[in-house]
C-alpha distance (Angstrom), angle and dihedral (degrees) to the residues before:
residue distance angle dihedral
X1 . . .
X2 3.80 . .
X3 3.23 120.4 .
X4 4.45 131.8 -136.8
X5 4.11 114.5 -115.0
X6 4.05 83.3 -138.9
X7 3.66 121.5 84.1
X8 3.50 148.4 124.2
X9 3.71 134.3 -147.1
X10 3.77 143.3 157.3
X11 3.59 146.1 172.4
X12 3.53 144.5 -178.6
X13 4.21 137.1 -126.4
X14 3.95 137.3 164.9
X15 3.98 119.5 -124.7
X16 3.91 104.0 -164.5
X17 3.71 89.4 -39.2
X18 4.07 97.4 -42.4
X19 3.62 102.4 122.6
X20 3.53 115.1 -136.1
X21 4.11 129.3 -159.8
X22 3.95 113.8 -172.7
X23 3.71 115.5 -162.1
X24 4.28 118.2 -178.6
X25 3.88 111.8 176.9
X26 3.85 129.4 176.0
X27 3.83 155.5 -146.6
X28 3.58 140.0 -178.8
X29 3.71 110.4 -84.1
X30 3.97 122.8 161.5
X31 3.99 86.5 -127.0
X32 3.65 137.6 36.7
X33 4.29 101.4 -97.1
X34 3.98 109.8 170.5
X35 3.55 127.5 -164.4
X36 3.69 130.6 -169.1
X37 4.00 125.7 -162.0
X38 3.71 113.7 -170.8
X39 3.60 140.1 122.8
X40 3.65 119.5 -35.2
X41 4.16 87.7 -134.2
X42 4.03 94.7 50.0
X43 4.03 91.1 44.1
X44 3.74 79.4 118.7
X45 3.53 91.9 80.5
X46 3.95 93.5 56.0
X47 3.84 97.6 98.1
X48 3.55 92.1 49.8
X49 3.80 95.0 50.0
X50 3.51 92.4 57.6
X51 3.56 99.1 47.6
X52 3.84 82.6 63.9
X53 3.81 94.0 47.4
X54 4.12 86.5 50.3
X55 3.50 91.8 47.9
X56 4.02 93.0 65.6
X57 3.86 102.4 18.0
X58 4.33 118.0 66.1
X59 4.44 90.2 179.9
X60 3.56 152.6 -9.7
X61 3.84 131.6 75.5
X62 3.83 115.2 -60.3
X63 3.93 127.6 -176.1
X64 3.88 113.7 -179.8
X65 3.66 113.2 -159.7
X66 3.50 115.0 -151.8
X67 4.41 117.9 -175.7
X68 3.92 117.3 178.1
X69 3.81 109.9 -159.8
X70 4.28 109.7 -160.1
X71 3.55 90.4 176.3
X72 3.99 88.9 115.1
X73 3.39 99.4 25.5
X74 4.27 116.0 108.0
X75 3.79 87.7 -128.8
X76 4.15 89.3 151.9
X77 3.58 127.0 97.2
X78 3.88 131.0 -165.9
X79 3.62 121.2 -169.4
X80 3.68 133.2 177.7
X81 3.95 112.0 -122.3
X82 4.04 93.5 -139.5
X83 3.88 108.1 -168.5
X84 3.97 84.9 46.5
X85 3.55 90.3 55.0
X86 3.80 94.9 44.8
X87 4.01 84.6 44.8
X88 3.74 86.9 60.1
X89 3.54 104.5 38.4
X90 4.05 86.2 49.0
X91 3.43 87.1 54.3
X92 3.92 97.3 44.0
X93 3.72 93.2 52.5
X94 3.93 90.3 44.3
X95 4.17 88.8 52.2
X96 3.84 90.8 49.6
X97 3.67 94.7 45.0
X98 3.78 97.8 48.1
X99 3.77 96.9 46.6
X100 4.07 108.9 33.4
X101 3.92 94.7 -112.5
X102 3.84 125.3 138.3
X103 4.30 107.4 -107.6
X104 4.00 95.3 -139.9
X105 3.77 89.9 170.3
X106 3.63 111.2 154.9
X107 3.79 135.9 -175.7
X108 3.97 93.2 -107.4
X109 3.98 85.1 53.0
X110 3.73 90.7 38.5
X111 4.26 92.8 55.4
X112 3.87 83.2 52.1
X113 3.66 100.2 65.4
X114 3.53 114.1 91.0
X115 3.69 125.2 -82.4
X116 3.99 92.5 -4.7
X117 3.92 83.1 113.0
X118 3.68 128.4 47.5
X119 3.84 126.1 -166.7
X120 3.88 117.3 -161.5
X121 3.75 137.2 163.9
X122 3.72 116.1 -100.6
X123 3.89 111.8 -110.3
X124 4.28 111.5 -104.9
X125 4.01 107.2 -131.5
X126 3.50 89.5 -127.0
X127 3.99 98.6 -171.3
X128 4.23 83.5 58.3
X129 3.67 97.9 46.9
X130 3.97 86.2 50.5
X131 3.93 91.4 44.8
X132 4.04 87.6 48.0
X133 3.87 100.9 37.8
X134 4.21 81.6 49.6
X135 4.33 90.1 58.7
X136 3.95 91.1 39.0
X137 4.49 82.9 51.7
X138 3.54 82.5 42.2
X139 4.32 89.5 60.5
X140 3.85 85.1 45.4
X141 3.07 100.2 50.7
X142 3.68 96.5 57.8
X143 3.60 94.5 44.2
X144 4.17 83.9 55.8
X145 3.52 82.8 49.1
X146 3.56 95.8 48.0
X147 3.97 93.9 57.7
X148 3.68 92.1 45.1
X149 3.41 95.9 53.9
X150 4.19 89.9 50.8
X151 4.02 80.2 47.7
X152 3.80 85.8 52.6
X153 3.58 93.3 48.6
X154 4.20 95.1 57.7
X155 3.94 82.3 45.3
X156 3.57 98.6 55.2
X157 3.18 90.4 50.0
X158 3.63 107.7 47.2
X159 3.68 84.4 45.0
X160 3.80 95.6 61.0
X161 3.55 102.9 41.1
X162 4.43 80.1 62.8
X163 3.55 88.2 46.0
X164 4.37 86.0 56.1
X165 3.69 88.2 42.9
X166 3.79 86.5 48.1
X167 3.77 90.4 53.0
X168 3.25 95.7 53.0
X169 3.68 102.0 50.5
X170 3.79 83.2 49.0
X171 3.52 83.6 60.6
X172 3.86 96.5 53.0
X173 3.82 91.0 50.6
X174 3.67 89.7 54.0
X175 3.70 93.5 55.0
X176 3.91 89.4 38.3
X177 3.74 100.6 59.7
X178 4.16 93.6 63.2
X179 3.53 92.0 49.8
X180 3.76 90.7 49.1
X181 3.93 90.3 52.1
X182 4.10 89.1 45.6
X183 3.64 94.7 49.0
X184 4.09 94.9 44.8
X185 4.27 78.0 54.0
X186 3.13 90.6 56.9
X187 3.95 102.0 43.1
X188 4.09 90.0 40.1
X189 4.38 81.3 55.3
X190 3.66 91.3 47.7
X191 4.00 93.6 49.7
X192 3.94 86.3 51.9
X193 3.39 95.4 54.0
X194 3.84 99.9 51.0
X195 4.03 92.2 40.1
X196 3.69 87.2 51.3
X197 3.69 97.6 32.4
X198 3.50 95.6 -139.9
X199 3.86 137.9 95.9
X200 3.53 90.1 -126.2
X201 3.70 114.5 83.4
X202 4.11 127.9 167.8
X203 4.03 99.4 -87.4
X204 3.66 97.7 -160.5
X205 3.90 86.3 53.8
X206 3.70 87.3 67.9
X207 3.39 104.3 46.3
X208 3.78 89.7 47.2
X209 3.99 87.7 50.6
X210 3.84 90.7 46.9
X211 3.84 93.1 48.2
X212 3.86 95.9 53.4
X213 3.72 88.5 42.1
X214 4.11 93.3 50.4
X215 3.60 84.7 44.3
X216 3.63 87.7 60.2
X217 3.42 101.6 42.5
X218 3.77 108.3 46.1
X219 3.22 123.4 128.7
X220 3.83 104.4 -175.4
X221 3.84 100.4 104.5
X222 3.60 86.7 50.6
X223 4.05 97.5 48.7
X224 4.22 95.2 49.4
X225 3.87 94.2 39.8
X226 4.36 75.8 50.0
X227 3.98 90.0 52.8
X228 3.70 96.8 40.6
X229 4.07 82.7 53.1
X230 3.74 89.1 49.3
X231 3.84 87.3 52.5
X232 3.47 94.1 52.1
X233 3.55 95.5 41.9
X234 4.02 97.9 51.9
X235 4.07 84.1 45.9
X236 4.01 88.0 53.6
X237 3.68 91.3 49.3
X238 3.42 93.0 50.9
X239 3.91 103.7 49.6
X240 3.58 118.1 85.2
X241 3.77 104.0 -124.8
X242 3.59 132.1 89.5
X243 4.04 110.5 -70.8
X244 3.41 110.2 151.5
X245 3.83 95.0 112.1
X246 3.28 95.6 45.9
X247 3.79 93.0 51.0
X248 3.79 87.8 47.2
X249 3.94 86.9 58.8
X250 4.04 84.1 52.8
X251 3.16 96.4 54.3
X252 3.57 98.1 63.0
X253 3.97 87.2 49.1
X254 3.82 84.4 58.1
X255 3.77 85.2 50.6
X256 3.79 96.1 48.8
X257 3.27 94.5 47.9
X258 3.90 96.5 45.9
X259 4.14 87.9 53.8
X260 3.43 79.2 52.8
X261 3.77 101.3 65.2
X262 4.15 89.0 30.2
X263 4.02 84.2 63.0
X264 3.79 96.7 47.2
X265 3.80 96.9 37.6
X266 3.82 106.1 102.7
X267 3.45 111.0 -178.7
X268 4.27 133.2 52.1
X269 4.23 95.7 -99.1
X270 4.05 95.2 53.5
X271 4.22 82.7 42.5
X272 3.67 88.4 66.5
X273 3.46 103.3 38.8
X274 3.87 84.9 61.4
X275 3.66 97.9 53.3
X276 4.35 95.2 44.4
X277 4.20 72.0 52.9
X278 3.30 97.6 53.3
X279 3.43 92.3 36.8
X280 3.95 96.6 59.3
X281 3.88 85.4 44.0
X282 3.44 94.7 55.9
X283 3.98 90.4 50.0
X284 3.88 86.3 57.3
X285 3.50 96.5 52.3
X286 3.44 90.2 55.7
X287 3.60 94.3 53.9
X288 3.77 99.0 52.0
X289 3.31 87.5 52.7
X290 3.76 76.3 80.8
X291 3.47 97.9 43.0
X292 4.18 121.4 100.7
């Protein structure tokens, strides 16, 4: 089943207590562009996010939003600068000794001297955030996938109930373009007669007449190359890979071959058969414009 270039999907993962929300969102586009919104400190991870996107998406216009939240994460270190500390406690104990006063150092005093404590951020393992932002994109990627295949659904079929409606004013052309030759028989007979005056007009003139004028105006190499393009196009539709270019180039067959019959049809009833045709072609172009 075809599938819509819009959708929307998310999900949600921890990394080591870094919450992480990924959003991917899309538009029609005639090619596959991806882009990828993240922290400017991960953008490391970039090419690897979009290899994922490729993997499951063939075109349209996709931003993936990716937010880290650290607010619960233990991201601060405290370390205790040893030879500093020993430096001051050396120096403490040599103070006290030298001049007879009591050394009431204590830890709390201790942590205030300068550099005796040290606070640094804890190091990100940047190879497991990657690994676990990739399975949380992997979640929204089949909830995106999820909505544009329910997109797909309305598409498909919207898209072949036209293609019926096509069929059937195929059909009406293909009864329409005998009558049209019988009728121009029958008008070219009656403008013998009252040039001639007589009821008795050259027979073989008319048939030759009508021939070269049904030769003109048939229309049934444009109505089964129209049903073999309705074949394909229902068999497109129903596939599940990515047609929509290959429906787009359809389209214009259905177009060519619609001009076709519009520039052979020679009377008022085959004129607007063409343009209801062209009209429901025109709606399906507009849909697969839609279509991945």
């Amino acid at each position: 089943m075809i599938k819509s270039m819009t959708g929307y999907g998310s999900a949600k993962g921890l990394s080591d207590k870094l919450e992480i929300t990924v959003e991917v969102r899309s538009v029609n586009n005639r090619f596959l562009d991806c882009s990828v919104k993240l922290p400017r400190v991960y953008t490391c991870l970039e090419d690897g996010i979009k290899s994922r996107v490729q993997q499951g998406i063939s075109r349209g216009k996709v931003d993936v939003f990716i937010t880290i939240d650290a607010r619960y994460a233990d991201d601060t270190v405290i370390s205790v600068n040893e030879p500093v500390a020993d430096a001051y406690m050396a120096a403490l104990k040599a103070l006290s000794e030298r001049y007879g006063i009591e050394n009431d150092v204590t830890a709390t005093s201790l942590s205030r001297l300068q550099d005796v404590l040290t606070v640094t951020k804890a190091e990100t393992d940047v190879k497991k955030l990657g690994e676990d932002i990739d399975a949380i994109l992997v979640k929204a990627l089949e909830d995106f996938n999820s909505m544009r295949a329910r997109e797909g659904e309305r598409l498909y079929a919207d898209i072949s109930s036209r293609a019926d409606e096509i069929e059937r004013l195929v059909g009406l052309a293909e009864e329409r373009s005998p009558q049209t030759v019988a009728e121009y028989r029958e008008r070219l007979a009656a403008r013998l007669r009252e040039v001639l005056e007589s009821s008795d007009v050259d027979e073989a003139r008319i048939v030759t007449e009508a021939a070269i004028f049904a030769d003109k105006t048939a229309v049934a190499e444009e109505t089964v190359r129209l049903r073999s393009h309705l074949a394909q196009l229902r068999d497109l539709i129903r596939s599940g890979e990515p047609v929509g270019r290959k429906l787009d180039f359809l389209v214009q067959e259905f177009n060519r071959e619609a001009n076709t019959i519009g520039s052979k049809g020679n009377d008022l009833q085959m004129a607007r058969i063409v343009v209801d045709l062209k009209s429901e072609i025109e709606k399906i172009r507009e849909q697969i414009q839609n279509v991945e």
